[in-house]
N, C-alpha and C positions, 0 to 999 in steps of 0.2 A: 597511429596504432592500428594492427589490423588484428580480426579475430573471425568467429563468428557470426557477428553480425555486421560486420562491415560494411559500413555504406546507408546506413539504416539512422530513421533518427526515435529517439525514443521519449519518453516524458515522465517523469519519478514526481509525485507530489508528495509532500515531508521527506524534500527530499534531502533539509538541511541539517540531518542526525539521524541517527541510531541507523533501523534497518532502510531507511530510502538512502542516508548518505551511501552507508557500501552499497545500497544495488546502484547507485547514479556510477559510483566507481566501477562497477563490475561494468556494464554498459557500453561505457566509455572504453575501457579495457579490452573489448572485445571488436572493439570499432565503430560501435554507432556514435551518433553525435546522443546528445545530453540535452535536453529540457530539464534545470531544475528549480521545482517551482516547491516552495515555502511562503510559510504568514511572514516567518522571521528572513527579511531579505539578507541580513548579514552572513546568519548563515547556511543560506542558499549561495550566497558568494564564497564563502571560507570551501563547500563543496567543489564548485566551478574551479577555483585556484589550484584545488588538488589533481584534478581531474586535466586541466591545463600543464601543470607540472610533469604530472603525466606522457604530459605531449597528445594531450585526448582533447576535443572538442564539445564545448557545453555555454551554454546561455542559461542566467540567473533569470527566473522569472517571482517577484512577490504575489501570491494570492492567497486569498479567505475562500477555501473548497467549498466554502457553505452560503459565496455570494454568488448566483448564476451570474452576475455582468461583469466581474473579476476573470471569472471561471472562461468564458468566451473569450476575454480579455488576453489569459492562457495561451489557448489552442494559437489563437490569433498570432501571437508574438512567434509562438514555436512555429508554424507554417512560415509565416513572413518571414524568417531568420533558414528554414532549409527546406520550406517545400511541399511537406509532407509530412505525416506521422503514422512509424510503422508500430510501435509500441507504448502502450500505456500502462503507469504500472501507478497503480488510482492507492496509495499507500496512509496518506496524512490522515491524522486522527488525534483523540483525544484519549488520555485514564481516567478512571477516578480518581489516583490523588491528584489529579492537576484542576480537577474540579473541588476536592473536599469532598469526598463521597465516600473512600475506602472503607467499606467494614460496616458501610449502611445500609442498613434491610429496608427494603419496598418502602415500608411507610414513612421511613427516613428521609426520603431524598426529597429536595427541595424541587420543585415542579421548574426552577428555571432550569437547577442543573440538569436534570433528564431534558428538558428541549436543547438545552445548549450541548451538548450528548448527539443528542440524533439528530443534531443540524451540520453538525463536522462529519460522523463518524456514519451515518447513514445517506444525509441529504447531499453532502457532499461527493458521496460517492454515487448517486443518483445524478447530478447535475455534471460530472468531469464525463462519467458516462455517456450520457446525454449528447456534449456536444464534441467527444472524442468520435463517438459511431455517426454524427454527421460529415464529420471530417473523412474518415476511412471511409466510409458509404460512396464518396465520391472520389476515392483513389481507387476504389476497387479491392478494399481488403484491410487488416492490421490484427493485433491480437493486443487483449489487454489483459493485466491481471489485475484483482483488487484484493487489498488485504483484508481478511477480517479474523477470525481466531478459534483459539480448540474452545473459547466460551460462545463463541458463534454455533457450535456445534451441542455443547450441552450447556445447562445449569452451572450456575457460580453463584453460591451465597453470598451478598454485599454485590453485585455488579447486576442491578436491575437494566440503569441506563444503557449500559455499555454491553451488555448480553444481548439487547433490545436490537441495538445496533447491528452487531455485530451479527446475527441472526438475520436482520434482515440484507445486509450483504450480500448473504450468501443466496437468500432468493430475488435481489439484484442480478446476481451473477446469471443464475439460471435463466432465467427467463430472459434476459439478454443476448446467452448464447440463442437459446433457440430462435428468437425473434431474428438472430442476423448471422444464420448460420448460412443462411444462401447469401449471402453478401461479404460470403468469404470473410468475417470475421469471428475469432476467435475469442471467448472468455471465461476464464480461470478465475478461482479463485485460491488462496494459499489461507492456511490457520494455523499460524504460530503460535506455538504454546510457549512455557515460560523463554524469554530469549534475553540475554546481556546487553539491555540497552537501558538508559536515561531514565525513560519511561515506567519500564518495566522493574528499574533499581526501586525509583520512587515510590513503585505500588507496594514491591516489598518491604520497604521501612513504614510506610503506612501500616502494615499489616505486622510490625514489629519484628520483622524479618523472618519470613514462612522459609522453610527448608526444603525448599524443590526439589532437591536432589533426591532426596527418600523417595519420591512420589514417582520419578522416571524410571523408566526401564535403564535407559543410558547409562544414568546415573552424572546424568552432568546435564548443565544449565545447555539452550541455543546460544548461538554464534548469531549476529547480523550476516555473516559469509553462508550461514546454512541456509537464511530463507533466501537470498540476494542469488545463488546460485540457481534455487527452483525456479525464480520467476525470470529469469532469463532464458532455461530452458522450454516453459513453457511459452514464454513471449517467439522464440524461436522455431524455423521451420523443423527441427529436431521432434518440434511436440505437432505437428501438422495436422493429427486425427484425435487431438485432445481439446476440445470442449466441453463447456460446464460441468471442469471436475472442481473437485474441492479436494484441496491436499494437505493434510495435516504435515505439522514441521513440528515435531513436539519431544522426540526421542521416544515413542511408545505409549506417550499419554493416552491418549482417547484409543490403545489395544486392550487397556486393561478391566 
């Protein structure tokens, strides 16, 4: 497969569904080789297969983003298998319905579920961080993007843990770019608002099925193809003078 980023290897964590599986495909798609690291190795491999089928190149890697000797464990596999890492795209994470939290206010939430929250969904994007920009630090460059969201951005009633989170990402982000802007490293962050994934179905049956649609400008839900396409281009020399943006994917949400 040649594309765009041909020749390039890249690394999608969650990357075994929703929006990491199509960006691991987009990826591959365009030529790079494919790190895909998921909790769930099954399917982290069910991605690899597609992407293989493809006629694309990828290596299944299993980690917990919120273990750092997992996490080294990562980098380590994907170097050893092609070399180098040109792209991080720091994606895996946690909802609240997948914790039992949907539709609970502040005083609500159980003290484990907000740390288990901000150990995936923050600490973990803190620690791929971490030892992604030791890796590129010594290739001389790489760009990463990390997801976090249009609640990263503002308030959401019921998502204490995960606004937490999510917010703090985004001053992850920042202050990463800057910290390693001279080290020829780039980082982005993306904030997908409501998007057609697993995750995002679940949160709306928790909430007894909210009607997104009213709420967009659009007037239609995200695609995993709409955010999977941003972070390519921002992973790409296409986006070369783009650091520490933060870019909504929302259809208009956070204009209104």
């Amino acid at each position: 497969m040649t594309g765009f980023l041909n020749g390039k290897t890249a690394l999608v964590t969650g990357g075994g569904g929703g929006i990491g599986h199509v960006a691991a495909l987009a990826f591959a798609r365009e030529g790079a080789r494919v790190a895909v690291a998921d909790l769930n190795e099954d399917a982290a491999r069910q991605t690899v297969d597609a992407i293989r089928t493809a006629k694309g190149e990828a290596i299944a890697v299993p980690c917990d983003v919120s273990n750092s000797e997992e996490v080294q464990k990562m980098i380590a596999a994907t170097v050893s298998r092609y070399d180098r890492l040109d792209y991080a795209f720091n994606n895996a994470g946690l909802g609240s319905a997948q914790l039992g939290t949907s539709n609970k206010q502040m005083v609500e939430w159980p003290d484990d579920a907000f740390d288990r929250m901000i150990s995936v969904n923050l600490r973990g994007v803190f620690l791929c961080m971490k030892h992604e920009l030791r890796q590129m630090l010594k290739q001389g460059g790489g760009a990463i993007v990390n997801t976090s969201s249009i609640a990263g951005v503002v308030g959401v009633v019921g998502g204490a843990g995960y606004n937490a989170a999510k917010h703090g990402v985004i001053g992850l982000t920042q202050t990463a770019a800057l910290e390693y802007a001279e080290g020829s490293i780039r980082v982005n962050a993306v904030c997908p608002g409501p998007i057609k994934t697993p995750m995002n179905d679940s949160t709306l049956s928790a909430m007894g099925g909210f009607a997104y649609e009213k709420f967009i400008p659009l007037r239609r839900r995200g695609t995993p193809e709409d955010v999977a396409e941003l972070v390519l281009f921002l992973c790409s020399d296409r986006a070369a003078f783009i650091t520490g943006a933060v870019v909504p994917v929302d259809g208009g949400w956070l204009a209104q």
